[in-house]
C-alpha positions in Angstrom: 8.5 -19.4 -157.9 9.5 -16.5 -155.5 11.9 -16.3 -152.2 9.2 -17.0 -150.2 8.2 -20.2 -151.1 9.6 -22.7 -148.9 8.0 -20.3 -145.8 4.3 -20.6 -147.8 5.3 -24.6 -148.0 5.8 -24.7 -144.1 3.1 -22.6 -143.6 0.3 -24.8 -144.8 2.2 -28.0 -143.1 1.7 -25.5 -139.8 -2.0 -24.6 -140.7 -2.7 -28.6 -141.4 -2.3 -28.9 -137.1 -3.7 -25.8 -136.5 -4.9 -25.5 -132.9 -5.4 -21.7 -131.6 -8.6 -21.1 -133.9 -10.7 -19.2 -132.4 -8.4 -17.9 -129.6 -9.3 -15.0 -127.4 -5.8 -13.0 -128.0 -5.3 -12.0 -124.5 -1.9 -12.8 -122.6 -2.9 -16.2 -120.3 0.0 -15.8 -118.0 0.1 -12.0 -118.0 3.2 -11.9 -119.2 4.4 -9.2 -122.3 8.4 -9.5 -122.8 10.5 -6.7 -124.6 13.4 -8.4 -126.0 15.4 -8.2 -129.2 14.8 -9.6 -132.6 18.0 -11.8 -132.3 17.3 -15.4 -133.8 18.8 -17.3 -130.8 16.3 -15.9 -128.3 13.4 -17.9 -128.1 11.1 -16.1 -126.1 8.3 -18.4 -124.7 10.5 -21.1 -124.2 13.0 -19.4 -122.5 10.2 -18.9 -119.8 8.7 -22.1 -119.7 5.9 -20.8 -121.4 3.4 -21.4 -124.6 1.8 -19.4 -127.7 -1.3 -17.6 -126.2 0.4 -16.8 -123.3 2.5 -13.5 -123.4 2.2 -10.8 -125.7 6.1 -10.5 -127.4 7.4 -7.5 -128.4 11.3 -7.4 -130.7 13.0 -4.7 -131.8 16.7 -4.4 -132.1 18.7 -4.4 -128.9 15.3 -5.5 -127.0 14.4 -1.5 -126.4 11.7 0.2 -124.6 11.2 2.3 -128.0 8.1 4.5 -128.3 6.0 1.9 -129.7 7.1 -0.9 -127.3 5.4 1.7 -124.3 2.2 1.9 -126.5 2.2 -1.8 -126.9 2.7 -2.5 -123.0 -0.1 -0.1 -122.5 -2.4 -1.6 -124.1 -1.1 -5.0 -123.2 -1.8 -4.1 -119.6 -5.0 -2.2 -120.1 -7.0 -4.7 -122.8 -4.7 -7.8 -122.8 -4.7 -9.5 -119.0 -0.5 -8.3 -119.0 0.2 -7.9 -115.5 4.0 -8.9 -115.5 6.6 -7.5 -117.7 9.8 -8.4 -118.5 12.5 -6.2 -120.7 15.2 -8.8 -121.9 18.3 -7.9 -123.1 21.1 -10.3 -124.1 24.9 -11.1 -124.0 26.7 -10.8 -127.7 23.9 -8.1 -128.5 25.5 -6.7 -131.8 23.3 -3.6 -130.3 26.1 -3.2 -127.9 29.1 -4.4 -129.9 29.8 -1.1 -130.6 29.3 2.8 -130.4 26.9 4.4 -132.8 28.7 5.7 -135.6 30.7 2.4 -135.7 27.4 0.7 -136.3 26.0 3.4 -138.8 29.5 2.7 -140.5 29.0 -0.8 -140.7 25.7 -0.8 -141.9 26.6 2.0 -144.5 29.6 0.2 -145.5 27.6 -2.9 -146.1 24.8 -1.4 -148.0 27.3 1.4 -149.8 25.3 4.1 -148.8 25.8 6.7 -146.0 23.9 5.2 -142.5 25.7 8.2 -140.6 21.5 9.8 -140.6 20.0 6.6 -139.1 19.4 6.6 -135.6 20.5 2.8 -134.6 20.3 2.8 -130.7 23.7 1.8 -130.1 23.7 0.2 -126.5 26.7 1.1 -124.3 26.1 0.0 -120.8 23.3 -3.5 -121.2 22.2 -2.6 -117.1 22.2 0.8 -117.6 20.0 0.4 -120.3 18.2 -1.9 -118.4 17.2 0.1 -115.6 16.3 3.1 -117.6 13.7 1.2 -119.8 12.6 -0.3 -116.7 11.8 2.9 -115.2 10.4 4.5 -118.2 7.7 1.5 -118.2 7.3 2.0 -114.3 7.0 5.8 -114.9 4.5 5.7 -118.1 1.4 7.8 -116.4 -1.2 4.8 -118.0 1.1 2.1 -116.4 -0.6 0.7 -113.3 1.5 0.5 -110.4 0.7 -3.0 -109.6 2.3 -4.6 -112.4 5.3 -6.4 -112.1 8.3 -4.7 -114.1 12.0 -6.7 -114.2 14.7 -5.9 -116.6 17.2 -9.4 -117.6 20.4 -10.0 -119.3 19.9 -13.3 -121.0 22.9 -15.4 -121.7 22.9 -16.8 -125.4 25.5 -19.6 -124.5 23.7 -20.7 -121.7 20.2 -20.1 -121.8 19.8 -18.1 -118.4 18.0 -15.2 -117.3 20.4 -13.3 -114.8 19.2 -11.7 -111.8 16.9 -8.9 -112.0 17.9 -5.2 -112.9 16.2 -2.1 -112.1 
């Protein structure tokens, strides 16, 4: 018996229907989305679109970190991505608060000192938005004909807002 053992049980009722054997891996609609690893964001839904479709990429706060610009390289180079979105959202605990509020609160909770861990706090969501935008846009290996849009989604109700940056 371990922790994980209800996820192994739904994993072999998932494997039972199994239908992407053999799939090629690329991105069918061309689509690779930056967005954060909140459980209420549902990525490929939220766009009207399926697994095999987009390449997904979650970190906290939805970020354009280093390894998100590698990803969106290669997603764009080897992967069919020719659209890409960068999805923030409202109620982001990334941008609840400053930075050393949010090394405090982890460091409180864990009963260590955090105040060394660089978090990312997000201050200004469009801000934010438009620079990781424009760092995607301004990679050197990032073709200028792909499609870059930066969102706010709304948590309570499930919409994309207008484009930023």
């Amino acid at each position: 018996m371990t922790g994980f053992d209800d996820l192994l049980a739904a994993n072999r009722r998932y494997a039972e229907s199994f239908s992407m054997s053999g799939f090629d891996g690329i991105a069918h609609a061309g689509v690779a989305m930056v967005t954060c690893m909140d459980s209420r964001i549902d990525p490929l839904r939220m766009v009207g679109l399926e697994p095999g479709d987009a390449k997904i990429l979650r970190n906290p706060g939805g970020r354009v970190t280093d390894a998100a610009l590698v990803a969106l390289v290669l997603g764009v180079s080897l992967l069919n991505v020719s659209r890409i979105l960068v999805v923030q959202h409202t109620r982001c605990a990334m941008a609840s608060a400053g930075e050393a509020e949010l090394q405090a609160r982890v460091g409180e909770r864990l009963q260590q000192d955090a105040s060394w861990l660089s978090i990312g706090a997000i201050t200004d969501q469009r801000q934010a938005l438009r620079a990781d935008v424009r760092r995607v846009r301004s990679h050197p290996l990032m073709p200028a004909e792909v499609e870059v849009g930066g969102f706010l989604y709304d948590v309570d109700t499930g919409l994309l807002g207008d484009p930023v940056g």
